[in-house]
NUKOLDREN-962013 format. One record per residue: residue number from 1; x, y, z of N, C-alpha, C in turn. Coordinates in Angstrom, 1 decimal. Layout:
BEGIN
<NUM <X Y Z> <X Y Z> <X Y Z>>,
...
//
This chain:
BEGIN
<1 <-183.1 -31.0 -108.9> <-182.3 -30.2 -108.0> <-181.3 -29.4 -108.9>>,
<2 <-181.1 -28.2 -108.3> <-180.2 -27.4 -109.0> <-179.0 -28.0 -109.0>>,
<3 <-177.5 -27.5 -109.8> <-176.4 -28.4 -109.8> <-175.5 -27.1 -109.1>>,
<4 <-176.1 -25.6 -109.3> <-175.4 -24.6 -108.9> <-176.3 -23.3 -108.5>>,
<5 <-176.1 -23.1 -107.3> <-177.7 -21.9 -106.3> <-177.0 -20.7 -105.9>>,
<6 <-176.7 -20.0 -105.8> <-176.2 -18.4 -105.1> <-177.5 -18.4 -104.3>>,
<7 <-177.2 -17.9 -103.2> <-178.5 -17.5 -102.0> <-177.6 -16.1 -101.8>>,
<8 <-178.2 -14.7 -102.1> <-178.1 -13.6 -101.5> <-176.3 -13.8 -101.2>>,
<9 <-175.5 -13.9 -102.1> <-173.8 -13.5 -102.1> <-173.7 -12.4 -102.1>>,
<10 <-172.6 -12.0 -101.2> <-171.8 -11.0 -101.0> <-170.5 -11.0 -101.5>>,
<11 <-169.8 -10.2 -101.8> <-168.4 -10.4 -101.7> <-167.4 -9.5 -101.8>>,
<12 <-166.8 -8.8 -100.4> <-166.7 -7.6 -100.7> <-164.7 -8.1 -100.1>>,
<13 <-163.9 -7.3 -100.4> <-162.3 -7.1 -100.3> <-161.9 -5.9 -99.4>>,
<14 <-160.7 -6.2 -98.8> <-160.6 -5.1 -97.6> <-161.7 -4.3 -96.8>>,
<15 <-161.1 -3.4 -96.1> <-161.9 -2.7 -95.2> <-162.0 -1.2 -95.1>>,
<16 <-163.2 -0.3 -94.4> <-162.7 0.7 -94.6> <-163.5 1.1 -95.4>>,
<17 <-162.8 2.2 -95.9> <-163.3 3.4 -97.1> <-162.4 2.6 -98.4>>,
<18 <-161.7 1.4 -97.8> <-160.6 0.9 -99.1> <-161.4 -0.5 -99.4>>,
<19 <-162.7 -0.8 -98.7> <-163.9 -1.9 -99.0> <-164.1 -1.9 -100.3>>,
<20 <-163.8 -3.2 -101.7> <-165.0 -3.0 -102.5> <-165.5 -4.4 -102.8>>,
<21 <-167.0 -3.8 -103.4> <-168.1 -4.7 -103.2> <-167.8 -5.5 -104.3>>,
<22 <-167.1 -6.9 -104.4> <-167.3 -7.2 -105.8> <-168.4 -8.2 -106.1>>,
<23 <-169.5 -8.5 -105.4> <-170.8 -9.2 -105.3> <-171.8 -8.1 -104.4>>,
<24 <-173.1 -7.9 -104.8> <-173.7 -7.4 -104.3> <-175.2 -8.1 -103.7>>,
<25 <-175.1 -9.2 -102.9> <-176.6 -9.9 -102.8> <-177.2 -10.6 -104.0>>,
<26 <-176.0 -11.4 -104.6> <-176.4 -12.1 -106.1> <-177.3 -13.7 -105.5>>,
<27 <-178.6 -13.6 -106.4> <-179.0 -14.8 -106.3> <-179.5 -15.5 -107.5>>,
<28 <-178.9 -16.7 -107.7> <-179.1 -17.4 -109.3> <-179.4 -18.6 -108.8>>,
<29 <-179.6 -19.1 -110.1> <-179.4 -21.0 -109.8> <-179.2 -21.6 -111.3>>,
<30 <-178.4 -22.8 -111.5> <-178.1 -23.1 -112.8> <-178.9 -24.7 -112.5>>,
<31 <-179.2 -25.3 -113.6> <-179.8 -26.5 -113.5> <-179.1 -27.8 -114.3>>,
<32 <-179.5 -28.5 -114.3> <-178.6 -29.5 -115.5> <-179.2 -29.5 -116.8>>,
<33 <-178.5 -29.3 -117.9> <-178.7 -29.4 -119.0> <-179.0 -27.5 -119.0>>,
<34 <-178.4 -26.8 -118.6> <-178.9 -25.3 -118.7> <-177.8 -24.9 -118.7>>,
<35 <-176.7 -24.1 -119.8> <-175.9 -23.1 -120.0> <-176.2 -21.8 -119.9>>,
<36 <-175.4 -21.0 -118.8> <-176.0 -19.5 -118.3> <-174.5 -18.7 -118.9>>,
<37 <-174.8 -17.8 -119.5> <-174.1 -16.9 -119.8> <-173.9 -15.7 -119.1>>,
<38 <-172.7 -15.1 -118.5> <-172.5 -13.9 -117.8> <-172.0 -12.9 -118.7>>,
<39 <-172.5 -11.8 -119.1> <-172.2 -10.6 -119.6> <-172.2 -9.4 -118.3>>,
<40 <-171.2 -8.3 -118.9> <-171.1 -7.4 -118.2> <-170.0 -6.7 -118.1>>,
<41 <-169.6 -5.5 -117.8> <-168.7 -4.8 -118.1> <-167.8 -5.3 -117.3>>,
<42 <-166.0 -4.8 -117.9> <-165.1 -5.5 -117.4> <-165.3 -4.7 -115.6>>,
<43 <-164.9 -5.4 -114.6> <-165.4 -5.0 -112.9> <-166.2 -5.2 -112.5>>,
<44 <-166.8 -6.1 -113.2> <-168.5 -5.8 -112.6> <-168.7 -7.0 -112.0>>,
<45 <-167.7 -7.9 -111.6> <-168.2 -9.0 -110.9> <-167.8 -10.5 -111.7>>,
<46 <-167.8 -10.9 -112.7> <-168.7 -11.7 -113.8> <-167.1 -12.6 -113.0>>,
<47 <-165.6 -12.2 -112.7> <-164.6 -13.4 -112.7> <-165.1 -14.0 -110.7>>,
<48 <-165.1 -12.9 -110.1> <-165.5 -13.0 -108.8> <-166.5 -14.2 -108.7>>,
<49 <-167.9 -14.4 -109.4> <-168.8 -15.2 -109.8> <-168.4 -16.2 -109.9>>,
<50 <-167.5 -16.5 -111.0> <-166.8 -17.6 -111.2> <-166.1 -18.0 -110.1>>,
<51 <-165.2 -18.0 -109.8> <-164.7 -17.9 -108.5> <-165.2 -18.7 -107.8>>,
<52 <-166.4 -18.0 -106.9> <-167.1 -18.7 -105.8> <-167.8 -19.4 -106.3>>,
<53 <-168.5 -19.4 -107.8> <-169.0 -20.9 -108.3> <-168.1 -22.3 -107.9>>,
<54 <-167.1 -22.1 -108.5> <-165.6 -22.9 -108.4> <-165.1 -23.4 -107.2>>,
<55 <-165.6 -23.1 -105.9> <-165.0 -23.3 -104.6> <-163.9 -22.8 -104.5>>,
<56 <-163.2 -21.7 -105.1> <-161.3 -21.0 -104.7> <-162.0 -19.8 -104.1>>,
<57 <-163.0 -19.5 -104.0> <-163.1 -18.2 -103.1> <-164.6 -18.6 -102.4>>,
<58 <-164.7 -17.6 -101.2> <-165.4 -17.9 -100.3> <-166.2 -16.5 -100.2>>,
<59 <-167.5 -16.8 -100.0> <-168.7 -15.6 -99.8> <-168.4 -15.3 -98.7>>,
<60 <-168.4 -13.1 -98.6> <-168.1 -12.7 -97.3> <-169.4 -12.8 -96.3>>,
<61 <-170.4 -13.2 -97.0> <-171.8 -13.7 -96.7> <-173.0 -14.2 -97.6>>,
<62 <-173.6 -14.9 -97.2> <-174.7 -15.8 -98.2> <-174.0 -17.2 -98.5>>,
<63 <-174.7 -18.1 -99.3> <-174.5 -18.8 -99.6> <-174.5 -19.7 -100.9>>,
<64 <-173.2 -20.4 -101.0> <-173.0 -20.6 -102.8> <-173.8 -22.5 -102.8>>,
<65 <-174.0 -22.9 -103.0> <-174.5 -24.4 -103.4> <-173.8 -25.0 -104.3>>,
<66 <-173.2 -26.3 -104.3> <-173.6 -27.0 -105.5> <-173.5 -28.3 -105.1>>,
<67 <-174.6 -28.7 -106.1> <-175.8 -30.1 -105.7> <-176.2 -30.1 -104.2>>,
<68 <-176.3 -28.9 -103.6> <-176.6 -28.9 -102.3> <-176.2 -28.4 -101.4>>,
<69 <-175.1 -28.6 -101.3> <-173.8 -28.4 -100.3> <-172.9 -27.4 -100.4>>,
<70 <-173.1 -26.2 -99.4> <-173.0 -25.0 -99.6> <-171.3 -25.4 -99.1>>,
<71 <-171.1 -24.7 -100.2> <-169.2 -24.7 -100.3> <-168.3 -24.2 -99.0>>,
<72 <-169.0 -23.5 -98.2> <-168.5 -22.0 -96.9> <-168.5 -23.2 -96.2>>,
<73 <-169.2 -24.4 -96.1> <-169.3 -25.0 -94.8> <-168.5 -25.9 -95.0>>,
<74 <-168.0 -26.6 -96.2> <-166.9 -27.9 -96.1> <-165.6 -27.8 -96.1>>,
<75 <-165.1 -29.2 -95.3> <-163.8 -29.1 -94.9> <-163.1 -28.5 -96.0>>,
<76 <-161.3 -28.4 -95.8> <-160.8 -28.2 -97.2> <-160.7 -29.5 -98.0>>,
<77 <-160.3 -31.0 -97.1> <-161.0 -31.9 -97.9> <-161.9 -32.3 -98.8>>,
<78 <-163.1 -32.2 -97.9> <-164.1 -32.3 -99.2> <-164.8 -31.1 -100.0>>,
<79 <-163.8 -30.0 -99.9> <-163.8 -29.0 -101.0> <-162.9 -28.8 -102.2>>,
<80 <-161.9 -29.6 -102.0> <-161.4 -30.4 -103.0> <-161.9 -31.4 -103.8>>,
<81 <-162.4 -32.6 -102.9> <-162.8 -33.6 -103.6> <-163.9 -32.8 -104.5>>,
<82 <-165.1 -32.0 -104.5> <-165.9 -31.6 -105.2> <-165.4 -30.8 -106.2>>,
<83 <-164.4 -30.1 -106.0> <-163.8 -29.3 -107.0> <-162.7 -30.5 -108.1>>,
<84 <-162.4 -31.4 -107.7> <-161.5 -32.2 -108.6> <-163.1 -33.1 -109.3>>,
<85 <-164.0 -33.3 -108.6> <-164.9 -34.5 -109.4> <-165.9 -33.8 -110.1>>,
<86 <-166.4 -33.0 -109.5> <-167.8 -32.1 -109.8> <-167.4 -30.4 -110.8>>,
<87 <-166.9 -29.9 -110.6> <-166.1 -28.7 -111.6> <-165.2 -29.3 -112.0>>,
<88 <-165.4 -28.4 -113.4> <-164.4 -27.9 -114.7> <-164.2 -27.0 -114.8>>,
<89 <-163.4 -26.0 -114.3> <-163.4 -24.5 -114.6> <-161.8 -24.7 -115.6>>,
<90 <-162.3 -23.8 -116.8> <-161.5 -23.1 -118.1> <-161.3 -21.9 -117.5>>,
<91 <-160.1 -21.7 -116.7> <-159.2 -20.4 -116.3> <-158.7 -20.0 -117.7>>,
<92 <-158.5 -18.3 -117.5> <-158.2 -17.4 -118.5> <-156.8 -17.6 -119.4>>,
<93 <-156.0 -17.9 -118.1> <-154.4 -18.4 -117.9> <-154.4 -19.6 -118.0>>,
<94 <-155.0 -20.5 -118.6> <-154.7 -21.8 -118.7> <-154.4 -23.0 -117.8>>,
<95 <-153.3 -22.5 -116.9> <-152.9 -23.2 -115.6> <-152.6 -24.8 -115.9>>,
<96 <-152.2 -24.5 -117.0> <-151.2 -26.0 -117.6> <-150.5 -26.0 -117.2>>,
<97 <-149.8 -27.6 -116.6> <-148.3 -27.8 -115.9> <-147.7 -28.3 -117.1>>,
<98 <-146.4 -26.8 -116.9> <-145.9 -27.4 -117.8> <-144.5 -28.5 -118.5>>,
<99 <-144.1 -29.1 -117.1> <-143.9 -30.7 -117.2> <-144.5 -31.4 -117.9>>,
<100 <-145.5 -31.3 -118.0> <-146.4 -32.5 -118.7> <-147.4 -32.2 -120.1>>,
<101 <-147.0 -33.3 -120.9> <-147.7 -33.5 -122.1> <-149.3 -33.0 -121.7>>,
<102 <-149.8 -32.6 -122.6> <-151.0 -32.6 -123.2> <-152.1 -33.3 -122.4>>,
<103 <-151.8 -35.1 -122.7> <-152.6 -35.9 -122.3> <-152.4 -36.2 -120.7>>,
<104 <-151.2 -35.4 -120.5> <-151.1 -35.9 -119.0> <-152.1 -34.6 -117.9>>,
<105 <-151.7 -33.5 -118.5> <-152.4 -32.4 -118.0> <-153.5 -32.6 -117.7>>,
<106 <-154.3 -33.6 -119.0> <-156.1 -33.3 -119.2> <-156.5 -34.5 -118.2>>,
<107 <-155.6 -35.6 -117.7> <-155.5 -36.9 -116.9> <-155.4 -36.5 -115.4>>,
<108 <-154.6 -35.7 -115.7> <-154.1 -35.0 -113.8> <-155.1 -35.3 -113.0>>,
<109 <-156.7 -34.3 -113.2> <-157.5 -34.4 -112.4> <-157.9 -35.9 -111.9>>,
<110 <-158.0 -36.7 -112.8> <-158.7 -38.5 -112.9> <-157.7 -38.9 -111.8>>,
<111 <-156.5 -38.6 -112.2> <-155.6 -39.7 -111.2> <-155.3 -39.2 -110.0>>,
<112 <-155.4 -37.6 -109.2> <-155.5 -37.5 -108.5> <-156.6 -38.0 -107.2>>,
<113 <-157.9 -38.3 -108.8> <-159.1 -38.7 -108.0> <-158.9 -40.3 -107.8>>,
<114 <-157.7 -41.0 -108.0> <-157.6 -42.3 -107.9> <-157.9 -43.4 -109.1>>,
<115 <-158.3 -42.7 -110.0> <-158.2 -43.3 -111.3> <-156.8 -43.6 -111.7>>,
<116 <-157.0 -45.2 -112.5> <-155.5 -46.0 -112.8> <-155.2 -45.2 -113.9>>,
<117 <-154.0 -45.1 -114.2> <-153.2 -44.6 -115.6> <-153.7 -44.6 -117.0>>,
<118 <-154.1 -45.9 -116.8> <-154.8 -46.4 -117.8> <-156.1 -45.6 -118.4>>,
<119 <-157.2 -45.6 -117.4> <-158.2 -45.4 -117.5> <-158.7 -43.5 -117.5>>,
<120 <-157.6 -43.0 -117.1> <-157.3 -41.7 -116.9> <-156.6 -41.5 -118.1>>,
<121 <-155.5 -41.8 -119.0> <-155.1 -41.2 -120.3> <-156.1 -41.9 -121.5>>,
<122 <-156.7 -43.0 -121.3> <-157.7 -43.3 -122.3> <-158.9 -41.9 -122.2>>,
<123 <-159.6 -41.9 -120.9> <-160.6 -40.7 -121.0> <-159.7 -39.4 -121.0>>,
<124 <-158.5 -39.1 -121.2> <-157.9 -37.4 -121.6> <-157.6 -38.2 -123.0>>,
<125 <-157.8 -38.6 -123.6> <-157.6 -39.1 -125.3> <-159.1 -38.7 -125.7>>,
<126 <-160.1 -39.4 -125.3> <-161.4 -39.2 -125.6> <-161.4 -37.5 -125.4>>,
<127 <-161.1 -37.2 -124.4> <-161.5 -35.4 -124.8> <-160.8 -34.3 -125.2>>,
<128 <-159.6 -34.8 -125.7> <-158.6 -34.4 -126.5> <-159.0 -34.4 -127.4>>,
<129 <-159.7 -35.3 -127.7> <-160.4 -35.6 -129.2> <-161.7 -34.5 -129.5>>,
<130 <-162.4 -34.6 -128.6> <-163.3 -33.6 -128.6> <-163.1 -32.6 -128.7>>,
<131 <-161.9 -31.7 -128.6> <-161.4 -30.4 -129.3> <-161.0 -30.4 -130.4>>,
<132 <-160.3 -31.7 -130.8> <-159.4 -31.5 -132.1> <-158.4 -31.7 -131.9>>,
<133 <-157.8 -32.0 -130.5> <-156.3 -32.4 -130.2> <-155.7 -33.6 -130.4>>,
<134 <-156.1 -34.8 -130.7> <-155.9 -35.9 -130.2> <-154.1 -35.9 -130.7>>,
<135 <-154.1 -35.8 -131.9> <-152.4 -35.7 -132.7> <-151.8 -35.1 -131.5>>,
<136 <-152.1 -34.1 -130.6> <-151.2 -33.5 -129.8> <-150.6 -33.7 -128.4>>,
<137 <-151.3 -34.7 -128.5> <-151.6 -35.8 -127.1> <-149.9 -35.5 -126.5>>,
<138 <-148.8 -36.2 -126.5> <-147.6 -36.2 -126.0> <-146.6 -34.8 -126.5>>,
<139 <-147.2 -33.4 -127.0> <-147.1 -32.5 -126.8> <-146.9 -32.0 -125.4>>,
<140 <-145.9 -30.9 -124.8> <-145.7 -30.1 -123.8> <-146.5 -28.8 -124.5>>,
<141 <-146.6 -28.0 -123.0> <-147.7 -27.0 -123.3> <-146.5 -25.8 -124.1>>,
<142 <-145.1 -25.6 -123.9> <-144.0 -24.7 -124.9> <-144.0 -25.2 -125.8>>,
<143 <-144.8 -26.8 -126.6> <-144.3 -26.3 -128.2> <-145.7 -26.5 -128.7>>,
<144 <-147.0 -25.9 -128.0> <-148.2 -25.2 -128.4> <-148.5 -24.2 -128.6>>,
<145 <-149.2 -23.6 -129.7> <-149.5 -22.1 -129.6> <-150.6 -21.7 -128.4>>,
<146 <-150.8 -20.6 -128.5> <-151.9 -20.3 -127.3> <-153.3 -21.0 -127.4>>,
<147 <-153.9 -21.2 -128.3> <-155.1 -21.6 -128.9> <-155.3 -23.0 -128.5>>,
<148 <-153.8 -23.7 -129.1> <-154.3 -24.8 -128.5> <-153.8 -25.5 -126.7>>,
<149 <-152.9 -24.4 -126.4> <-153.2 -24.8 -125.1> <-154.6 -24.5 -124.3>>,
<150 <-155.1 -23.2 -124.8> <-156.3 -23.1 -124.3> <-157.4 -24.2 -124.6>>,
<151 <-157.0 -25.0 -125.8> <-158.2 -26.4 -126.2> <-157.8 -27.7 -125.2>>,
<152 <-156.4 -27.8 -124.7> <-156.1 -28.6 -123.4> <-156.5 -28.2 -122.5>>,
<153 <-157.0 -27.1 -121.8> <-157.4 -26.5 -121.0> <-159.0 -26.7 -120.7>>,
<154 <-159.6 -26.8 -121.8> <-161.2 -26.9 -121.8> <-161.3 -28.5 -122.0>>,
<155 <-160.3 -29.2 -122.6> <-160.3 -30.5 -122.4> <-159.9 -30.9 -121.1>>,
<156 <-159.3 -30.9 -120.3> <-159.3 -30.7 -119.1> <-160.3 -30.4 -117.9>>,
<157 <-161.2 -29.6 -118.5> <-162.2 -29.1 -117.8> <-162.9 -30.1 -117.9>>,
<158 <-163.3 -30.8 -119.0> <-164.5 -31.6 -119.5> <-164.4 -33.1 -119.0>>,
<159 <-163.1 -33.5 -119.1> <-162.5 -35.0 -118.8> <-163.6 -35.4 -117.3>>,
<160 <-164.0 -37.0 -117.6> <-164.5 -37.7 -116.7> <-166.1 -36.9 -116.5>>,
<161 <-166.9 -37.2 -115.4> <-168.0 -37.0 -115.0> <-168.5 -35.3 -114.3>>,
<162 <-167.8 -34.7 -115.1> <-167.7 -32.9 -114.5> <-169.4 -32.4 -114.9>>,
<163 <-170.2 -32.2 -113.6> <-171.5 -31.7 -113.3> <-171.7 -30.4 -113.5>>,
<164 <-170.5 -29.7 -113.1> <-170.5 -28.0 -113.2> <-169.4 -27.9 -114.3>>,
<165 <-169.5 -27.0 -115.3> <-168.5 -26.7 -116.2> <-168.7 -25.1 -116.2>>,
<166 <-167.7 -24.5 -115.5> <-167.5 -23.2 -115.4> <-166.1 -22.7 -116.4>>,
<167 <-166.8 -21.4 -117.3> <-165.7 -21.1 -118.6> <-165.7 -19.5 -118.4>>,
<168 <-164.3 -19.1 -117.9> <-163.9 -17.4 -118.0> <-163.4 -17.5 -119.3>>,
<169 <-164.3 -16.5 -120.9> <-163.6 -16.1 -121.9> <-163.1 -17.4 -122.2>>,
<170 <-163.8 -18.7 -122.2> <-162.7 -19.6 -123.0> <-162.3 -19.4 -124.6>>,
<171 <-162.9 -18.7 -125.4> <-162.7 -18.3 -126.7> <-161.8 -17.3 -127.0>>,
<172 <-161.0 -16.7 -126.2> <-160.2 -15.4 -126.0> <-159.0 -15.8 -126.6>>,
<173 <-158.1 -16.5 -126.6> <-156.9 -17.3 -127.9> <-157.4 -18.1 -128.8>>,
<174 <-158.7 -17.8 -129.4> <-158.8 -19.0 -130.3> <-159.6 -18.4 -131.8>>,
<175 <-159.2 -18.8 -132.8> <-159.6 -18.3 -134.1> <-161.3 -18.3 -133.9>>,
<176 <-161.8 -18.0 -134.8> <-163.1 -17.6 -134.9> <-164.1 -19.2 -135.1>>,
<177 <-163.2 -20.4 -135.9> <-163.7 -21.6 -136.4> <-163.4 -22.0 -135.1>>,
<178 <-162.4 -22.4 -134.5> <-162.1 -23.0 -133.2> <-163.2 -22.6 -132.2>>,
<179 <-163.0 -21.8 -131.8> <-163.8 -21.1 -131.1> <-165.3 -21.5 -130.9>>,
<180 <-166.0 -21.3 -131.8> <-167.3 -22.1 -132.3> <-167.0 -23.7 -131.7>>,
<181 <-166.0 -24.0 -132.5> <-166.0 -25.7 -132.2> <-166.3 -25.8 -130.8>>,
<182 <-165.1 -25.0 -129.7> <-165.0 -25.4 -128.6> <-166.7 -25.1 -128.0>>,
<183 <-167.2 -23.9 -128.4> <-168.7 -23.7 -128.0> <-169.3 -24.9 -128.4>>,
<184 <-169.4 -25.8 -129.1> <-170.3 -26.6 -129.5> <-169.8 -27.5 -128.6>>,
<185 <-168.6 -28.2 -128.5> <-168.5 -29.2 -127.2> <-168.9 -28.9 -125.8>>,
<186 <-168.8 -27.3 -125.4> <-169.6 -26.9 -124.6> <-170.9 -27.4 -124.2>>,
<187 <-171.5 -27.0 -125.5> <-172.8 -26.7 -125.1> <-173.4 -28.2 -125.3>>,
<188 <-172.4 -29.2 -126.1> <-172.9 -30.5 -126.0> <-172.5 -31.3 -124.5>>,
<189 <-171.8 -30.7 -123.6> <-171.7 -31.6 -122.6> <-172.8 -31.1 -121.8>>,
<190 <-173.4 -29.4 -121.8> <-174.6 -29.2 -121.4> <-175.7 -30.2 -121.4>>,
<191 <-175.9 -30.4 -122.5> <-176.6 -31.0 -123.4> <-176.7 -32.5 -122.4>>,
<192 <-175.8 -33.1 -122.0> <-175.7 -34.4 -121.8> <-176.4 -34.7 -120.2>>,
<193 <-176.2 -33.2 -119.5> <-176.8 -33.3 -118.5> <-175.7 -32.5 -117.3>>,
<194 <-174.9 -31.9 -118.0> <-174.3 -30.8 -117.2> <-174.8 -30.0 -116.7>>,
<195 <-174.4 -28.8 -115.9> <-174.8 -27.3 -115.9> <-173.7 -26.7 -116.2>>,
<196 <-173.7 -25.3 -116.5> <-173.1 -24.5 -117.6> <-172.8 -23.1 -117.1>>,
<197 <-171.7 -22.4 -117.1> <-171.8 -21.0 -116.7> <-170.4 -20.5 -117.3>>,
<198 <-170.9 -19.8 -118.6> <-170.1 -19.1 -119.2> <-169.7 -17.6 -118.9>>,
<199 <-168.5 -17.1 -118.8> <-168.6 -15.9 -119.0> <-167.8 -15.2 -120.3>>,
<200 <-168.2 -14.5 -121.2> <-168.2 -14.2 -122.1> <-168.0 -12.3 -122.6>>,
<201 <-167.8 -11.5 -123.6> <-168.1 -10.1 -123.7> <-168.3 -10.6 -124.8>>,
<202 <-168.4 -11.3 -125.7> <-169.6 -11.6 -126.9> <-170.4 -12.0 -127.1>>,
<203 <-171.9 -11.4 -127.9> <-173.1 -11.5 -127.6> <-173.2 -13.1 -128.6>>,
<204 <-172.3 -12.6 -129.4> <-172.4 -13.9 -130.3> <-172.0 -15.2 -129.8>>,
<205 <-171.1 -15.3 -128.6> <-171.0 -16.5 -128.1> <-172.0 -16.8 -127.0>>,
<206 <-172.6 -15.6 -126.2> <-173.7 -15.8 -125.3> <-175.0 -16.2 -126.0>>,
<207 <-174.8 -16.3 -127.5> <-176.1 -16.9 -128.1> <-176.2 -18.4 -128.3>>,
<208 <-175.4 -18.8 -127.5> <-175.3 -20.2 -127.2> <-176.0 -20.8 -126.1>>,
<209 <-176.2 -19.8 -125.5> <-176.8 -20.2 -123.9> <-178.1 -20.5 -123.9>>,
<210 <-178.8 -20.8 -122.3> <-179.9 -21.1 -122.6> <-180.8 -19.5 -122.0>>,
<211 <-179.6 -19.1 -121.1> <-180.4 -18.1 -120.4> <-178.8 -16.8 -120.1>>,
<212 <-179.3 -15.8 -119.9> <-178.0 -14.9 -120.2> <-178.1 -13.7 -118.9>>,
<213 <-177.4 -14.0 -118.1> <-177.7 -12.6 -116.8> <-176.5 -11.5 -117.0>>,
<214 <-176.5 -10.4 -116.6> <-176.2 -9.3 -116.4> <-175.6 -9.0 -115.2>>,
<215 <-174.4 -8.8 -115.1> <-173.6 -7.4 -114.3> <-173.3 -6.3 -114.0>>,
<216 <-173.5 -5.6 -112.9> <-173.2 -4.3 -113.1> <-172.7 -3.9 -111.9>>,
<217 <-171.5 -3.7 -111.4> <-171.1 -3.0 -109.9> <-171.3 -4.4 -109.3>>,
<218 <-171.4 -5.5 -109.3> <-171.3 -6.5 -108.9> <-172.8 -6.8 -108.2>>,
<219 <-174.1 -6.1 -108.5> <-175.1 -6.5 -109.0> <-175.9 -7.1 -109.9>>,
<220 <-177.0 -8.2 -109.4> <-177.4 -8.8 -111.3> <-178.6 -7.9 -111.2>>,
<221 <-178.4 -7.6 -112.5> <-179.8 -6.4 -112.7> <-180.0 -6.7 -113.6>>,
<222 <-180.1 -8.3 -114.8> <-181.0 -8.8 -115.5> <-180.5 -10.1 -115.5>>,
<223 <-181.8 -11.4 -115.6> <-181.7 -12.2 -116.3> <-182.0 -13.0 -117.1>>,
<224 <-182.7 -12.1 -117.5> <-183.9 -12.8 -118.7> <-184.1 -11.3 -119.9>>,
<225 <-182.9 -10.8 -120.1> <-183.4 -9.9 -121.1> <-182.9 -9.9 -122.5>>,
<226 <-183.4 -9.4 -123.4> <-182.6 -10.1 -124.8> <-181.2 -9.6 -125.0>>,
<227 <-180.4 -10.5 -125.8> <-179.0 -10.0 -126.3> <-178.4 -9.0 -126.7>>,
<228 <-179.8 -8.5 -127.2> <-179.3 -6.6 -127.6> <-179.1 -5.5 -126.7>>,
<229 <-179.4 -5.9 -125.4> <-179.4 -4.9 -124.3> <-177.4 -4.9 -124.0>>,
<230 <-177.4 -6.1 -124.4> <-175.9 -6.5 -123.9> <-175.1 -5.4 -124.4>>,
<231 <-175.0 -4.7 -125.6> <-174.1 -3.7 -126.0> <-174.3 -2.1 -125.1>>,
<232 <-175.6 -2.2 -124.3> <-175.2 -1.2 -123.1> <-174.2 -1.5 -121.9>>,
<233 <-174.4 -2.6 -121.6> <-173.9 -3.0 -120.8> <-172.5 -2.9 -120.6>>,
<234 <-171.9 -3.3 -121.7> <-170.4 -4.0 -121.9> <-169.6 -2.4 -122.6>>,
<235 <-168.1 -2.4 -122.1> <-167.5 -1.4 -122.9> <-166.9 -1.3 -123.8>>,
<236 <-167.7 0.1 -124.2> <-167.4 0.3 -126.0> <-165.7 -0.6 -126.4>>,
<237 <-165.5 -0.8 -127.6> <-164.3 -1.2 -128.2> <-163.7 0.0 -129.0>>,
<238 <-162.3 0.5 -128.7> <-162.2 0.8 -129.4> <-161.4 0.4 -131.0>>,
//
């Protein structure tokens, strides 16, 4: 079974002549043990995607899945519960509270899911570790630099039994060795039996993936094409 399906999404904003389409009839599916990479120019859809992957936004038609259960139809209850047990999403902005240490941030999710204290800061230690953070554990997110709050952040995503791991630009504060690191914990929780949906504007981190689709106007108009096409796609740097 897929872990994450798009059936023909829409997703369009206001009304009018002031309507825009930011999904165009997208249809994918991610599997377990399969990292998908989103390339495409900045507007073209690729955060929208994420988004309705994630359950915070809702298709203005079609339908989003994951493990089955199309997101549009569930209470706000158990669209939470699937969003706290089943997604990881690595927001751009980090969305660290910043009250709290380190280990408590990456624990939050566990104990809200009813996990004891105990058992929730030992597994945010275990994936604290898996970035490189462990030393930073009883750190607040003001006396980190950006880099490594962004590595609490993906540690956070990863903590406990997360099926979907969705990543906007998680490499976008982080040196070039970091960076890599965090791709490799990535792509090893893929590995373990995740599914995976990156989005990325480097071809060199989309060469991590297993399979790599395309954006455009909030259309997918490739998913299976090689990584060199990717520099039409995306905009020039200057």
């Amino acid at each position: 079974m897929t872990v994450l399906e798009f059936r023909g999404v829409h997703r369009t904003h206001g009304g009018g002549e002031a309507t825009v389409h930011a999904l165009r009839g997208v249809s994918l599916s991610v599997r377990p043990g399969e990292l998908v990479a989103v390339m495409g120019p900045s507007g073209s859809g690729k955060s929208t995607l994420l988004n309705l992957a994630g359950g915070l936004d809702l298709p203005t038609d079609g339908e989003v899945l994951v493990e089955g259960a199309a997101l549009e139809s569930l209470s706000h209850r158990r669209l939470a519960e699937v969003r706290r047990r089943t997604i990881g999403y690595v927001f751009q902005d980090f969305n660290l509270l910043p009250s709290l240490t380190a280990v408590e941030n990456v624990a939050l999710p566990l104990e809200l899911d009813g996990w004891s204290i105990r058992e929730s800061r030992r597994a945010a230690l275990a994936s604290l570790g898996d970035v490189g953070l462990a030393e930073l554990a009883r750190r607040f997110p003001d006396e980190m630099s950006g880099g490594q709050q962004q590595r609490v952040a993906i540690a956070r995503a990863l903590v406990g039994e997360r099926r979907l791991v969705l990543a906007d630009e998680p490499t976008g504060a982080l040196d070039s060795q970091t960076g890599e690191m965090v791709l490799r914990v990535l792509r090893d929780r893929v590995d373990a039996g995740a599914a995976g949906l990156l989005v990325t504007h480097e071809a060199r981190h989309a060469g991590w993936a297993d399979r790599v689709i395309f954006l455009r106007d909030g259309s997918l108009i490739d998913t299976s094409g090689p990584l060199g096409t990717a520099a039409d796609l995306l905009e020039p740097t200057s």
